[in-house]
N, C-alpha and C positions, 0 to 999 in steps of 0.2 A: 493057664497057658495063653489063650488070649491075650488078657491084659497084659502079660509079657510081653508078646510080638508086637503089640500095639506101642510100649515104652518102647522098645528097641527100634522101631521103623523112628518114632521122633527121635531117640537120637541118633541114627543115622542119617536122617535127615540135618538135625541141627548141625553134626561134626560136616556135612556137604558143603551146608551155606557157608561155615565160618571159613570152610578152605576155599569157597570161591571169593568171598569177601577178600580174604587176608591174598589171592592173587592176583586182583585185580588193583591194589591198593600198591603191593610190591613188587608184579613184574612188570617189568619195561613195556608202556602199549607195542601195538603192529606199526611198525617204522612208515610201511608205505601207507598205512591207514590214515596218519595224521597226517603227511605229507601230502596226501588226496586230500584231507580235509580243508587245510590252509591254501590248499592253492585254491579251491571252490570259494576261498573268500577273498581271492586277488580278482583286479578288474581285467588283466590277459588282453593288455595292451600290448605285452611283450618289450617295454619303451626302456628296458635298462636303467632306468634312471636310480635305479634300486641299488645299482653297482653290480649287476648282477644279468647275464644273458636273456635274461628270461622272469617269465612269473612263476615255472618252477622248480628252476634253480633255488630262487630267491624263496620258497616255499622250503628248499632243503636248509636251505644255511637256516632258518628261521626254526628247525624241528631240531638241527644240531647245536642249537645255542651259537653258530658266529658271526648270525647278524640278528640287530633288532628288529622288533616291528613297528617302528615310525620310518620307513624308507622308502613309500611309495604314495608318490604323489596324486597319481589318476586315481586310487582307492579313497583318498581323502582321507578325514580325521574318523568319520561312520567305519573304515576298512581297517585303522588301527585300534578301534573299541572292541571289533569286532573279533581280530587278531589277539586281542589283550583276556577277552573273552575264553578262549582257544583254548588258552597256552597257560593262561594263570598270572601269565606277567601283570605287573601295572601299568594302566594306561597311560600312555607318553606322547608327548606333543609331535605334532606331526613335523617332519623336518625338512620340506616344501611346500610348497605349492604349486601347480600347476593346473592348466587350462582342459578341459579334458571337451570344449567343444571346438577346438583348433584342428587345421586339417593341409596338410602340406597342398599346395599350388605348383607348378611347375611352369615357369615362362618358357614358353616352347621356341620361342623366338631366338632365347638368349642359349637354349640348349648346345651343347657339344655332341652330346651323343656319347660321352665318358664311360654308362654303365656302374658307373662307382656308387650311387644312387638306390639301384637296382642292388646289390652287393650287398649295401646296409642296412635294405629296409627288410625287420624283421618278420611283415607278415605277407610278402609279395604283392605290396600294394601297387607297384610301380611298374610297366612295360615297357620297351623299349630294345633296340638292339644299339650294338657299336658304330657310332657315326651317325647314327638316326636317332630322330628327336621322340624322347621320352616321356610318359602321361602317367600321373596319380590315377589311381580308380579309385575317386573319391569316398566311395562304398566302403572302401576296403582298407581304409588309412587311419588310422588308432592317433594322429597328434602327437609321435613318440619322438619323431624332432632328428632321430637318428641320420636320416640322409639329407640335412643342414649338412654336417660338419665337412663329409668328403668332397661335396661337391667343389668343382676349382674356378668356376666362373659365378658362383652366388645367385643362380636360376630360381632359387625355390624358397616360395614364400609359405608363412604359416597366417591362414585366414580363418576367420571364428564364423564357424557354420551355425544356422537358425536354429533353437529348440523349437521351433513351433513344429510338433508333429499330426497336425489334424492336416495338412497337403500329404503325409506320404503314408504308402499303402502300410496299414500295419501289422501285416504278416512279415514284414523286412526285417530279417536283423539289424539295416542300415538305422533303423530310426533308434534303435536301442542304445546305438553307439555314439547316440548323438547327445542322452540324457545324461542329467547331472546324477554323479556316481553315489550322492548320500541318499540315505532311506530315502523314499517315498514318503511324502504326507498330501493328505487332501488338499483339492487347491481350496485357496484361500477366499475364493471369489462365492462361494457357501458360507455361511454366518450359522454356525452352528450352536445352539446351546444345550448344555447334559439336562436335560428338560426331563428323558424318558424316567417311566414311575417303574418300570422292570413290571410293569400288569401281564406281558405276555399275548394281551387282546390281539398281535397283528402272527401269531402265528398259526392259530389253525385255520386264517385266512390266504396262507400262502400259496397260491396253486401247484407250488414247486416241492413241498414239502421242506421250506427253510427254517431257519430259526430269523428273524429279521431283530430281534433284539438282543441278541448275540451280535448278530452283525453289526451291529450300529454301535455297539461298545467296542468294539474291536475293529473301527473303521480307518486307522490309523495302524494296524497293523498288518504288512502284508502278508505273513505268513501264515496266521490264523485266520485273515479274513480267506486264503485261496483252499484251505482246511474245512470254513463252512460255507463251502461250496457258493461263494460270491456269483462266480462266472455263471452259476446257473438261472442267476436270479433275471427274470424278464421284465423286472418293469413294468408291472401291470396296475400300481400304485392302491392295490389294494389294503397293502401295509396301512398307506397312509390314514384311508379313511377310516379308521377304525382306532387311530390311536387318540388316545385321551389329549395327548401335548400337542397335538395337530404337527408334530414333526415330519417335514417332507424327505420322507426315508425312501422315496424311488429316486430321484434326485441326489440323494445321498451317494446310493449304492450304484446310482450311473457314473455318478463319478471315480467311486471308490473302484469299479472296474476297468476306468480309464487310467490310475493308480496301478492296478495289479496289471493291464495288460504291460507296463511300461519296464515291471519289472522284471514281467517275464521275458519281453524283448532285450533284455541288459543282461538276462542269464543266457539268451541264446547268442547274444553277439558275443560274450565270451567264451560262449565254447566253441564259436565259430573261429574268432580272432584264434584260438589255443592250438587247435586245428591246422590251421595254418602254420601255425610257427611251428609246429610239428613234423608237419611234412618238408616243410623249409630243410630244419634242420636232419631231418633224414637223408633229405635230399643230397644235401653237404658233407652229410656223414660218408655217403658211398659213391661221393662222384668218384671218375676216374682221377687218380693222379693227371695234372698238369706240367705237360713238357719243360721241360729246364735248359732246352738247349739253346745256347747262345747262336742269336743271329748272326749268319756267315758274313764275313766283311767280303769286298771287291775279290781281293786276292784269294780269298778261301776258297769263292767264285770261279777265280781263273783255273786254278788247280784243280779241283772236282770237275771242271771241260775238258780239262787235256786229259786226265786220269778219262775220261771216258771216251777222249778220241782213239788214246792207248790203247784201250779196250774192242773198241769196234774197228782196230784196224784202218783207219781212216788217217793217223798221227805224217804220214808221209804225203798225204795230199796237199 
């Protein structure tokens, strides 16, 4: 009897797997699941250039098959691999280009005070009221070009802001959104060569409890390097003197932290940008209706006087 129950748990177990297998294979994924996932791989400039309001609009048409994933420019060629990755598609050339360190300007000089500016821009980058002159918050301005086209006196220029982020503080989302949108790779200015013999000598000297030869293979990858705990590593260049290939792996990995800090500042300005454009359009969702009434001419004027002299008794004075 035993040995019974022991056959029948395996195949009740076996008949489990094949029915989870065979649904995971044939029912349709969780709609908003993938649509959350593709938008996590758009940059949430919000810049439409996609043909599309938004980054996840363009996230929906893109899980419903009616648009491709070569359509956005800020994401670059790395965000349609990445897209292509996703989805199963093949990867397809990218179908712009654009500038993703540009940053609207606003001549305040040449300002109207129009407002129409403010209207356009998708993540409320821009201040100003009606008749009074209007400012970019530089911070805050994604290069998505949109409040070019309304403008009626041509006030706003697009100017290409510094990548150097060793001047700004770098808890900023600002600095994030100032990096180029493709992978991360170590700078260039390290001369590295795959020298390591994989001996393992620099790890039970780590005072952190790292792996440093793990890390050093995977220093080019940001995902796994923030997995083996990079950010923890101090720098104590202990690594170094112990490895056989005399490789300067603190140096390495100072770097390789200046790499992951950049990209986590690029996941926070897009969830900051997304935010934004969130509340924007909420905002717009539940304003009040706007009056439709046509302005009174002269006469309409004269008429609503008298009708009110009528009224106060005043008409025979």
């Amino acid at each position: 009897m035993p040995y019974q129950a022991v056959l029948l748990m395996i195949a009740m177990g076996s008949v489990i797997a094949w029915a989870l297998c065979w649904a995971e294979r044939k029912l349709p994924p969780d709609t908003a699941s993938q649509i959350e996932a593709l938008n996590q791989l758009l940059p949430q400039t919000q810049c439409a250039q996609c043909g599309y309001p938004g980054c996840r609009p363009y996230a929906m048409a893109i899980q419903t098959g009616k648009a491709p994933i070569n359509l956005c420019p800020p994401g670059g060629q790395i965000t349609v691999k990445k897209l292509a990755e996703l989805t199963g598609q093949s990867l397809k050339i990218l179908s712009s280009v654009s500038d993703p360190t540009m940053r609207a300007v606003i001549r305040e000089s040449d300002c109207i005070g129009c407002t129409l500016c403010i209207e356009a821009c998708p993540v409320d980058a821009i201040i100003g009221a009606t008749q009074k002159t209007h400012t970019v918050i530089e911070d805050e301005c994604t290069g998505c070009e949109l409040c070019l086209p309304p403008c009626p006196v041509d006030c706003i220029d697009l100017v290409s802001i510094s990548l150097d982020t060793t001047s700004v503080d770098t808890t900023s989302h600002v600095v994030a959104s100032s990096l180029d949108k493709t992978q991360p790779q170590m700078s260039a200015s390290i001369a590295v060569s795959d020298d390591c013999v994989r001996c393992g000598e620099c790890i039970p000297v780590c005072p952190k409890s790292l792996t440093p030869v793990a890390m050093y293979w995977q220093r080019n990858n940001v995902t796994e390097m923030e997995a083996l705990r990079l950010a923890e590593c101090i720098e104590c260049s202990r690594c170094d003197r112990v490895c056989p290939s005399e490789l300067p792996l603190a140096t390495i990995f100072s770097d390789a932290k200046g790499t992951l800090r950049q990209e986590q500042q690029r996941k926070e300005s897009a969830i900051y940008s997304e935010a934004r454009f969130s509340a924007r359009e909420e905002r717009r969702t539940h304003a009040p209706p706007v009056s439709k009434s046509p302005i009174p001419t002269p006469s309409d004027l004269l008429k609503i006087a008298q009708r009110q002299r009528v009224e106060t008794g005043q008409d025979g004075i």
